[in-house]
N, C-alpha and C positions, 0 to 999 in steps of 0.2 A: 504494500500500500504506500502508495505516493504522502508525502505532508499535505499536497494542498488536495487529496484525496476527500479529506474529513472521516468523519468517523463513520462507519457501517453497522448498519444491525443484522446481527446473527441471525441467520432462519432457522437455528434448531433452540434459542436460547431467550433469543429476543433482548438480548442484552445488546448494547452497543460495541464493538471492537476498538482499539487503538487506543483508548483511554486506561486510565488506572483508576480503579473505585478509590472513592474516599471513606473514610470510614470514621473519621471523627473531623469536625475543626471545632476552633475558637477564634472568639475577637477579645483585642486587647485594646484598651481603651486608657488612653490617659489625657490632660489639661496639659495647655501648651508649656505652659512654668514646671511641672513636674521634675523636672532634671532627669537625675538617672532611673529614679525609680522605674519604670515602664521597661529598661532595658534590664535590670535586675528582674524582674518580673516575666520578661520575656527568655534570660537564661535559664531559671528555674524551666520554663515549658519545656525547651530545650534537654532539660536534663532529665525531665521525668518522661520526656515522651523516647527517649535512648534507650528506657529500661522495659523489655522486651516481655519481661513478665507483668508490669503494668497496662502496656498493650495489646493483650493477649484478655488483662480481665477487662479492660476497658471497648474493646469489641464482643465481649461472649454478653454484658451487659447493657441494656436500651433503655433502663431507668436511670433517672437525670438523681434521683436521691442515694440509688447504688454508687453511679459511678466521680457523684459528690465523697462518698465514703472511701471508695477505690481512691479515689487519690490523697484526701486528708489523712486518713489512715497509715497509706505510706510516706508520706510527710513526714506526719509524726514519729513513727516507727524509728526512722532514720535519723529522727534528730535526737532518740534518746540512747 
């Protein structure tokens, strides 16, 4: 498949080809004065989306109060 192809959909699956599924995002949101914080904030996503067992429970789970838990949990964990 060409780039300026676009993407195709499968006729045995109906899904679309050429793409990568997403399987989670976030938005980060900070005030223009903030300084670093926002990048501090953005290292952390960084580092806990690295950790493979995280993202393993964070796609087997579709509750937003689960995967609240899935991550404060390991926060915590790590900080004691």
């Amino acid at each position: 498949m060409r780039h300026t192809d676009g993407p195709r959909r499968c006729l045995n699956t109906g899904r679309f080809e050429g793409f990568h599924q997403l399987f989670k995002a976030f938005a980060l949101f900070a005030p223009e004065d903030a300084g670093v914080e926002h990048l501090k904030a953005l290292a952390l996503v960084a580092r806990t989306l690295r950790d493979t067992s995280i993202c393993t429970k964070l796609r087997s789970n579709p509750d937003p109060a689960t995967l609240y838990t899935i991550l404060t949990e390991d926060k915590a964990d790590k900080a004691a």
